[in-house]
Backbone as CSV, one residue per row, in Angstrom:
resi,resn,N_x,N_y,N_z,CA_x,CA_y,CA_z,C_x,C_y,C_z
1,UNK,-66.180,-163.418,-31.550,-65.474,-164.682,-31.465,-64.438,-164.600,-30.363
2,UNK,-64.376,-165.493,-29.600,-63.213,-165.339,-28.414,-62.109,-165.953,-29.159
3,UNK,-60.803,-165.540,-28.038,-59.830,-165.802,-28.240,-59.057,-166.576,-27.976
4,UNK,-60.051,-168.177,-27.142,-59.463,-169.463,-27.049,-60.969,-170.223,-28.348
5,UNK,-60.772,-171.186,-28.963,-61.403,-172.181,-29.624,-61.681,-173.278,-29.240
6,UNK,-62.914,-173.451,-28.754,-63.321,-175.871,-28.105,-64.187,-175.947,-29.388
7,UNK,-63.733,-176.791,-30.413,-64.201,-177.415,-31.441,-64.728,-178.520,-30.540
8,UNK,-66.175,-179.304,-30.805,-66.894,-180.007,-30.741,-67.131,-180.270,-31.533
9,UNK,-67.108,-182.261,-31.908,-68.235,-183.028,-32.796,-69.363,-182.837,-32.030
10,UNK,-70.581,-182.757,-33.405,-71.733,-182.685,-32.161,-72.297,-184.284,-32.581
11,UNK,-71.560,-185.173,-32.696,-71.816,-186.438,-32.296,-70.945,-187.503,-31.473
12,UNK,-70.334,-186.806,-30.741,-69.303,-187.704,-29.730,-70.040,-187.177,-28.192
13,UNK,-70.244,-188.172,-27.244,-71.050,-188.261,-25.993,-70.617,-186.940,-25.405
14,UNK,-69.783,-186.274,-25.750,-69.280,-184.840,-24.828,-70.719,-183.637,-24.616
15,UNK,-71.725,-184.350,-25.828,-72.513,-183.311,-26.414,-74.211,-183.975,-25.494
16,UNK,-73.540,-185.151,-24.689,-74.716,-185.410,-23.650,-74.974,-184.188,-22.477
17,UNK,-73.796,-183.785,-22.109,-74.186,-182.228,-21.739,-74.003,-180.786,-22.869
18,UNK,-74.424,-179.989,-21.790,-74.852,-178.618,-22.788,-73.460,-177.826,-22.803
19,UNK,-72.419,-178.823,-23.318,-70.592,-178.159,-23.576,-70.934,-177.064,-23.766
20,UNK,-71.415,-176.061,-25.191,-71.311,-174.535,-25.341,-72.024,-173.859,-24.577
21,UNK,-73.069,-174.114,-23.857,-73.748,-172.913,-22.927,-72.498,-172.970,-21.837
22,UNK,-72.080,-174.150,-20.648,-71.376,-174.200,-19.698,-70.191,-173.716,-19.887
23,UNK,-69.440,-174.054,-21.009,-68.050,-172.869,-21.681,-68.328,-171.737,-21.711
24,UNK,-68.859,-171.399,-22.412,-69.341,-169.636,-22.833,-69.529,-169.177,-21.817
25,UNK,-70.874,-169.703,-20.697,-70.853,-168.723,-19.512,-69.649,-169.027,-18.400
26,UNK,-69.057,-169.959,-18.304,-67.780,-169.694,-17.528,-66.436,-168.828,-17.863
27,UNK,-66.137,-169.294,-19.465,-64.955,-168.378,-20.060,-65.692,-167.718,-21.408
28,UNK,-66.098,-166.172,-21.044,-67.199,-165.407,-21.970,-65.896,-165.083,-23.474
29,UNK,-64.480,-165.257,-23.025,-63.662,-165.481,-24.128,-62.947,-166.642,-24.827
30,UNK,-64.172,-167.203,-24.547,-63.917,-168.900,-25.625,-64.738,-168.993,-26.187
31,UNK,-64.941,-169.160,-27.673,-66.108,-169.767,-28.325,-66.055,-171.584,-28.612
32,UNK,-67.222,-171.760,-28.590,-67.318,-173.247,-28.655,-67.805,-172.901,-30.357
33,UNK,-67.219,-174.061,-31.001,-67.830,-174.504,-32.250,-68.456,-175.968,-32.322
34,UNK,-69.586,-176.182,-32.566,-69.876,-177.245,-32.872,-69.728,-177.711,-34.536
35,UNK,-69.767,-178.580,-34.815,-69.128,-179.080,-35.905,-69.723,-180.375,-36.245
36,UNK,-69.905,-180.824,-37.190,-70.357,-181.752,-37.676,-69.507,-183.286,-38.093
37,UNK,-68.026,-182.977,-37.768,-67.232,-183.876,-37.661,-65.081,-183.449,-37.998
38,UNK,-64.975,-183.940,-36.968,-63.971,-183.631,-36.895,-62.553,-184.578,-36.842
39,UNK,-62.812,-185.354,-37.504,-62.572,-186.209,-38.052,-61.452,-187.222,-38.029
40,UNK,-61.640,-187.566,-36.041,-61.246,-188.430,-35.017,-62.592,-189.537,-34.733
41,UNK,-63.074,-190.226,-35.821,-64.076,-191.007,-35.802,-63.844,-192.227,-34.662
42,UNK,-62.493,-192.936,-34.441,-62.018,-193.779,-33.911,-62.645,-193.398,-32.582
43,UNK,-61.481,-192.287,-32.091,-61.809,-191.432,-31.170,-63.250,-191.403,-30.296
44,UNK,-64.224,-190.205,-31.284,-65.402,-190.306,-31.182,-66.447,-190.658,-30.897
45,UNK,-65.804,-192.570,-31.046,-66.825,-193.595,-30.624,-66.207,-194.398,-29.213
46,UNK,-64.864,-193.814,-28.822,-64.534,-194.363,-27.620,-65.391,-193.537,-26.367
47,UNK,-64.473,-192.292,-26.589,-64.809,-191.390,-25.585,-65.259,-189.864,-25.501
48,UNK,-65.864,-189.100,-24.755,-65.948,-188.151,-24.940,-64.727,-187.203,-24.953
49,UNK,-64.287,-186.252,-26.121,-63.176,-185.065,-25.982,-63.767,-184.125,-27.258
50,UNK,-62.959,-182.822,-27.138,-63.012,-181.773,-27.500,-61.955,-180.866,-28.201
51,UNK,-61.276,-180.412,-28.927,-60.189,-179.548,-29.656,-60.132,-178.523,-28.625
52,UNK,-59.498,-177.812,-27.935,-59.109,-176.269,-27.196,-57.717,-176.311,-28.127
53,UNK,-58.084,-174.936,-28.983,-57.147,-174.477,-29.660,-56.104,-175.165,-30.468
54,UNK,-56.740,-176.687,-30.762,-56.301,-177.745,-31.887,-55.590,-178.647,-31.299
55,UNK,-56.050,-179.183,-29.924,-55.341,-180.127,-28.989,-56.399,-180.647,-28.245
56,UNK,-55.762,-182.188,-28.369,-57.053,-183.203,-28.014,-57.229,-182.655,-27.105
57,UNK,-58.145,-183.087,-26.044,-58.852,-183.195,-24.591,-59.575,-184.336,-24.562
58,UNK,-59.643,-184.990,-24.250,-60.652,-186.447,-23.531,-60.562,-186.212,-22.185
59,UNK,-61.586,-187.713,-22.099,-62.113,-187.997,-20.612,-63.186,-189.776,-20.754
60,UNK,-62.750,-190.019,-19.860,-64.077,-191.313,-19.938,-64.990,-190.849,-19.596
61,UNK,-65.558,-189.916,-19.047,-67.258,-189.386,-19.199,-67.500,-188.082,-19.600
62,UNK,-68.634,-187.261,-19.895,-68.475,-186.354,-20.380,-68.041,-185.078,-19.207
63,UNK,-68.280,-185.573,-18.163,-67.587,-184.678,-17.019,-66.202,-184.378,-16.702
64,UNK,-65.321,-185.608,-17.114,-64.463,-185.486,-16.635,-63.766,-184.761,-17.914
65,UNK,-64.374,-185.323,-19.214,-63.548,-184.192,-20.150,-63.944,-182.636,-19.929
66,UNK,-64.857,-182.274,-19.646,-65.227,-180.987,-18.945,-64.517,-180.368,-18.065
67,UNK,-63.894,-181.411,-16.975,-62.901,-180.719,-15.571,-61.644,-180.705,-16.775
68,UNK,-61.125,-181.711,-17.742,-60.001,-181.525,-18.106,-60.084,-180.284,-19.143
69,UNK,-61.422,-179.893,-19.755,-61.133,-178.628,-20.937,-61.292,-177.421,-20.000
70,UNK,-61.710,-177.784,-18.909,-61.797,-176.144,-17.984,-60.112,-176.012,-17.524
71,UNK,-59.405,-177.182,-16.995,-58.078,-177.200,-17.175,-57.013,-176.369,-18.224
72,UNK,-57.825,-177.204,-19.754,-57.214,-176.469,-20.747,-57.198,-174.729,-21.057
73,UNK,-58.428,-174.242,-20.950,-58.562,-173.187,-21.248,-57.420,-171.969,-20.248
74,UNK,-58.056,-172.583,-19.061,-57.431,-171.717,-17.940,-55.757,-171.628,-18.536
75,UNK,-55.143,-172.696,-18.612,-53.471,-172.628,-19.390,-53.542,-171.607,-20.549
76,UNK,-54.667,-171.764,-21.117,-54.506,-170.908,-22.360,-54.976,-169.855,-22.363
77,UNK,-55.485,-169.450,-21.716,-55.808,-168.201,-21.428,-54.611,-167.482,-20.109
78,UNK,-53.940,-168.265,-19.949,-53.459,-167.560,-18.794,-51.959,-166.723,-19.842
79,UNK,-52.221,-166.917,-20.761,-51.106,-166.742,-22.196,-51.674,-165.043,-21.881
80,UNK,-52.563,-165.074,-22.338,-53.352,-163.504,-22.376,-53.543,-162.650,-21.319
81,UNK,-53.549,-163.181,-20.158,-53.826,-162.523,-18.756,-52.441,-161.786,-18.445
């Protein structure tokens, strides 16, 4: 298990791309969880986002929440570096 966390609904548009393969092989110390609901339903049905370490992340497409959780991690990991 790594030592940053991206909780994923795996029913909010974030999950139109392949979020846990592209995390994992960029930061091999983050695990992605997918999840079955996380229970920002409102949320969910606006836009695509993600939990890093229990803090929103959005984006209006699923890319741009992607540039913003590669954002996130890097901060949080830079805790450990």
């Amino acid at each position: 298990m790594g030592i940053v966390i991206v909780d994923v609904c795996d029913g909010n548009a974030i999950t139109t791309i392949d979020i846990e393969e592209i995390i994992e092989e960029e930061f091999p110390e983050v695990s992605v969880m997918m999840n079955e609901c996380l229970s920002f339903c409102g949320l969910c049905a606006l836009k695509p986002y993600a939990l890093v370490n229990g803090k929103r992340i959005s984006g209006n497409t699923p890319e741009a929440c992607l540039d913003k959780i590669r954002e996130a991690l890097r901060k949080e990991l830079a805790v450990y570096g």
